[in-house]
C-alpha positions as a Python dict, from the first residue, in 0.01 Angstrom:
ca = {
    (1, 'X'): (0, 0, 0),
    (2, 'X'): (15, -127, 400),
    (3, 'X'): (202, -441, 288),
    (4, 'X'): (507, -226, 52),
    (5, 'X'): (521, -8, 340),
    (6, 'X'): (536, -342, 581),
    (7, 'X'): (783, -449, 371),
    (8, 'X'): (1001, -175, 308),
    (9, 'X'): (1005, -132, 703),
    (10, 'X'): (1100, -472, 731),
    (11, 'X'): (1415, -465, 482),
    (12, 'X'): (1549, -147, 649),
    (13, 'X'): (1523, -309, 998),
    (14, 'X'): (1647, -591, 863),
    (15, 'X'): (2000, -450, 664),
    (16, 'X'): (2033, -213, 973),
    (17, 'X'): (2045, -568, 1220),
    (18, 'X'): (2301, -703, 959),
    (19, 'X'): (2656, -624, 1096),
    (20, 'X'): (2902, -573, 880),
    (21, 'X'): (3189, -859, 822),
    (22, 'X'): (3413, -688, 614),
    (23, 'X'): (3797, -664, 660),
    (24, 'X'): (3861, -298, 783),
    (25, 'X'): (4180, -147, 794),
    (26, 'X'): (4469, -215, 1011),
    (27, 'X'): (4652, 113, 1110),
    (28, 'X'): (4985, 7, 1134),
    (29, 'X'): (5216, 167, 1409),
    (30, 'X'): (4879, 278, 1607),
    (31, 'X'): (4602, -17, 1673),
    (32, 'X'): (4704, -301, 1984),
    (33, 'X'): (4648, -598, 1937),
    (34, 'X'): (4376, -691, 2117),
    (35, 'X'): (4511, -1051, 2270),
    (36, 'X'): (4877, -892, 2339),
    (37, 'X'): (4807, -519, 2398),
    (38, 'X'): (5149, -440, 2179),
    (39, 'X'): (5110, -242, 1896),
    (40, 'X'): (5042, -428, 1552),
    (41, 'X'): (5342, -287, 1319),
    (42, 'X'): (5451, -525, 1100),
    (43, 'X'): (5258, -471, 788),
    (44, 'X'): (5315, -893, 686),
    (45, 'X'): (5160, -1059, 1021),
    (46, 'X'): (4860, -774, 1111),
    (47, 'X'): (4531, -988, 1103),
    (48, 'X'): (4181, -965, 1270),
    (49, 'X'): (3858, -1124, 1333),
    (50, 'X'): (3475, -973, 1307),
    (51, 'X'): (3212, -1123, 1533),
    (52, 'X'): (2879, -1162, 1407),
    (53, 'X'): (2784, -882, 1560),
    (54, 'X'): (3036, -661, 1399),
    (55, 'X'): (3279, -626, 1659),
    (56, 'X'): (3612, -566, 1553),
    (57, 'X'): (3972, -741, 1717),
    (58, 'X'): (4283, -633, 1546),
    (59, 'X'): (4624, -885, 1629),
    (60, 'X'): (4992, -836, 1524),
    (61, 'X'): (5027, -1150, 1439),
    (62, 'X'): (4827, -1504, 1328),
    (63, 'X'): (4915, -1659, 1690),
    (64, 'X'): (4752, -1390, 1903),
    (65, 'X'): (4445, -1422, 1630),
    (66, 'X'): (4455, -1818, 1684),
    (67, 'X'): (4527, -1773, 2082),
    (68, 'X'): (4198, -1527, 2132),
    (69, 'X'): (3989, -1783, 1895),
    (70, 'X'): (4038, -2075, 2137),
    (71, 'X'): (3983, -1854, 2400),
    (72, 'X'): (3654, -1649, 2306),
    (73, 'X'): (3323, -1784, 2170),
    (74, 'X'): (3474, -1807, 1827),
    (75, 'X'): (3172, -1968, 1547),
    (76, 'X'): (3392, -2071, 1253),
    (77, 'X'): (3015, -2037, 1083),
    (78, 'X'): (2968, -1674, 1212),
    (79, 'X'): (3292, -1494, 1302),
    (80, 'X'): (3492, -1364, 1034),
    (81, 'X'): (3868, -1399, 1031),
    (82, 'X'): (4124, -1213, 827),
    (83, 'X'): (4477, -1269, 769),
    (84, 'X'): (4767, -1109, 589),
    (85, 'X'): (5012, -1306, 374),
    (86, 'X'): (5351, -1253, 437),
    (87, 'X'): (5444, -1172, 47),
    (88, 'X'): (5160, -948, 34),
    (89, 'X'): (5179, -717, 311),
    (90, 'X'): (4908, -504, 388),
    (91, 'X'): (4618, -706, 199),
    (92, 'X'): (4433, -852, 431),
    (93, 'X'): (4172, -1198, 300),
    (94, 'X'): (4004, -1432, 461),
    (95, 'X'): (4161, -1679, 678),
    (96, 'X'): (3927, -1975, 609),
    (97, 'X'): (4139, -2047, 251),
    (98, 'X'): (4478, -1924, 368),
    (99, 'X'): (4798, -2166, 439),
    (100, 'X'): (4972, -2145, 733),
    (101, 'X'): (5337, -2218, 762),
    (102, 'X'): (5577, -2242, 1073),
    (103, 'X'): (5926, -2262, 1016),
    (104, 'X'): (6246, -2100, 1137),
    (105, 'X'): (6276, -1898, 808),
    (106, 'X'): (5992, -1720, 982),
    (107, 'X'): (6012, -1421, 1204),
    (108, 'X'): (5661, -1324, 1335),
    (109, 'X'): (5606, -1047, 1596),
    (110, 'X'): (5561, -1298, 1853),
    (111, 'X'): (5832, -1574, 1796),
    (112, 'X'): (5598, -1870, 1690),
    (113, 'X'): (5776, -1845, 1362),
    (114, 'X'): (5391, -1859, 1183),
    (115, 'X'): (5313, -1654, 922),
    (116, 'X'): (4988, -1722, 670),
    (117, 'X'): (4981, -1726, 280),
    (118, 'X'): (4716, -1719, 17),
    (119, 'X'): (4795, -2076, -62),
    (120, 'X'): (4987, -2359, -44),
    (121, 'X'): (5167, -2298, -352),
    (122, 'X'): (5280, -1962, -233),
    (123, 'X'): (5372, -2157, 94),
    (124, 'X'): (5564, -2381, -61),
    (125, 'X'): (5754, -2108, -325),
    (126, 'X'): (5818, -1872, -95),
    (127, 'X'): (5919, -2124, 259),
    (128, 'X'): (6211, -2355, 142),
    (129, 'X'): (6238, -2504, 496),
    (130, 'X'): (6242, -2893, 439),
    (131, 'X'): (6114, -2910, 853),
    (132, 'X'): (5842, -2623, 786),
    (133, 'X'): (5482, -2763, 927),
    (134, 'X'): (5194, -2631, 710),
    (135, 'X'): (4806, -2580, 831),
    (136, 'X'): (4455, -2521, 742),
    (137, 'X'): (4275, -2269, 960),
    (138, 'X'): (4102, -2567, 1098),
    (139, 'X'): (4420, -2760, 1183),
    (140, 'X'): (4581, -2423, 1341),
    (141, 'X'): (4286, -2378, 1568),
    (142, 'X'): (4375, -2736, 1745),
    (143, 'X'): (4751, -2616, 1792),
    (144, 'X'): (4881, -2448, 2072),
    (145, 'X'): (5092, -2089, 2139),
    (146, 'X'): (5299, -2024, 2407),
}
């Protein structure tokens, strides 16, 4: 009886330590973005990471997200990242598998002309830019904003 009390304890204490890493909801026209401090109101660029400690940052757009990654003690194995796609406004997924595209046909919130989709073949459908420069989340961590 001591031990399935022991480890009943010990589940709750650990689920309660667990933070949750799930995508929570971007209230468009209220919530700054946390790198910027403007408010996040385009409903195809809002995006956000989770810390492993549950922590929330919301961004207007996939530059401040990638700007306050570089800059913060982001752990691609820990932190979770969330983007929107730019044909799917609204829905927010996880960065890790999304394509990145800049191009002029882009207008994000902060001029970088970035914008993320669910894949490359949605990239590729939707940008018709022949100049347009695609990226992993991996290769748009190495890039620079101004």
């Amino acid at each position: 009886m001591k031990q399935l009390m022991f480890f009943f304890l010990l589940a709750a204490f650990l689920f309660i330590g667990c933070a949750d890493q799930t995508a929570q909801p971007i209230v468009y026209g209220s919530d700054i973005c946390d790198f910027c401090q403007m408010q996040i109101s385009d409903h195809a660029f809002g995006t956000e990471l989770i810390t492993p400690k549950g922590k929330v940052y919301k961004f207007d757009s996939v530059e401040c997200l990638v700007s306050f990654a570089q800059n913060s003690e982001y752990d691609p194995k820990e932190t979770a990242v969330f983007v929107t796609s730019m044909i799917e406004p609204d829905v927010l997924f996880d960065a890790k598998t999304a394509m990145f595209v800049v191009s002029k046909e882009i207008q994000s919130p902060m001029g970088a002309n970035l914008a993320a989709f669910r894949n490359h073949q949605d990239a590729i459908k939707t940008i018709k830019d022949s100049t347009a420069v695609h990226y992993s989340w991996n290769q748009l961590l190495k890039t620079k904003f101004d």
